[in-house]
N, C-alpha and C positions, 0 to 999 in steps of 0.2 A: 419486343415480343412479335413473333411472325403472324403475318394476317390467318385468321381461319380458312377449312377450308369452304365453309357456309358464307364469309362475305369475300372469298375470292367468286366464290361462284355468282352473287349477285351482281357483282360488279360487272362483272364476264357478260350478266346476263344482258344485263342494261345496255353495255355498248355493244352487243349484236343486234341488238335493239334497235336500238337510233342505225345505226347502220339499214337495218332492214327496212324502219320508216323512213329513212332517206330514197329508197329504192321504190319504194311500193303503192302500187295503185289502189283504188279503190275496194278492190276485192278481200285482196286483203287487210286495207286496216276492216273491212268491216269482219274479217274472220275474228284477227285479234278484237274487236268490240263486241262481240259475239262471244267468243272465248273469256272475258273479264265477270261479262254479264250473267254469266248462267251462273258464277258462283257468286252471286249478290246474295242476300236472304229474301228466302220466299216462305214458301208453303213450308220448303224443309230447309234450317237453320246453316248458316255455311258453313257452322263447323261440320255437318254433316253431308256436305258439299262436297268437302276439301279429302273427306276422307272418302267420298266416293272418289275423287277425280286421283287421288293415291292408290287406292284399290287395280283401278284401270291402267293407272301407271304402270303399276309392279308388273302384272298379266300381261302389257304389252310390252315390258322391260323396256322404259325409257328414262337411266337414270338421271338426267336433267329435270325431265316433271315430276318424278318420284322425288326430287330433291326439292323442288321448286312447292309440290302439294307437304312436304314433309315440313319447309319452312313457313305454309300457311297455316298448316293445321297446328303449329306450335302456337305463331299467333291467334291463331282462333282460342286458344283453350283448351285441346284436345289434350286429355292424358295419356301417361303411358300405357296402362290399362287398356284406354282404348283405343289408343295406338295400334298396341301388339292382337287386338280382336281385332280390326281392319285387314292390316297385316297378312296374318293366318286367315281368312275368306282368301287374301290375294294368292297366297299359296297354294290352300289348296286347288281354286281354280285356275291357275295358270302351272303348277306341277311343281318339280325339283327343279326345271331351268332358270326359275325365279330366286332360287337360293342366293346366286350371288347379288342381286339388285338388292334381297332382303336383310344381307348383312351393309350393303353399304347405304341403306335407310336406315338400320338403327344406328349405324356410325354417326349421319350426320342427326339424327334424332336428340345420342348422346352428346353430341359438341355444343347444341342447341341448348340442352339441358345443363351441362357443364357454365356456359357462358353465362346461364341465368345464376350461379352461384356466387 
């Protein structure tokens, strides 16, 4: 059975990763610690986090975090439901150039959803 493509991508993720903490000073591991941090749970829940930091994704069309907040908010417990309300806020404020980022978040939404079957 050929790997997904949700844990080629992690994979992928992780050894840029270690690649990049091998390289990197102080500045940046505190970004990335910084970047971890804000979606802990606070005041507002990380599933509700995850689907801001999706939101933003889509709008800035960055399919790596859009894929990356797409495989959080699966583990958080985020429905599809309110998936697809997230989603559409990212549409409409980032336009029709978000189209294609938004068919390849419900792709890996779907395979996400698939794999749990």
């Amino acid at each position: 059975m050929p790997e997904s493509t949700i844990e080629t991508f992690k994979k992928e993720r992780e050894r840029l990763n270690e690649i990049v903490m091998k390289y990197s000073g102080l500045s940046i591991k505190r970004f990335y610690s910084l970047d971890s941090q804000v979606y802990r749970q606070g005041a507002l829940p990380a599933k509700t986090k995850e689907l801001l930091g999706l939101v933003a994704s889509l709008v800035l069309r960055c399919d790596d975090c859009i894929k990356y907040h797409i495989v959080r908010c699966h583990e958080e417990g985020v429905t599809s439901e309110e998936l697809e309300e997230a989603l559409t806020i990212g549409l409409v404020v980032g336009g029709s150039i978000t189209i294609p980022h938004l068919r390849r978040a419900f792709q890996a939404w779907d395979e996400l959803k698939q794999a749990r079957m």
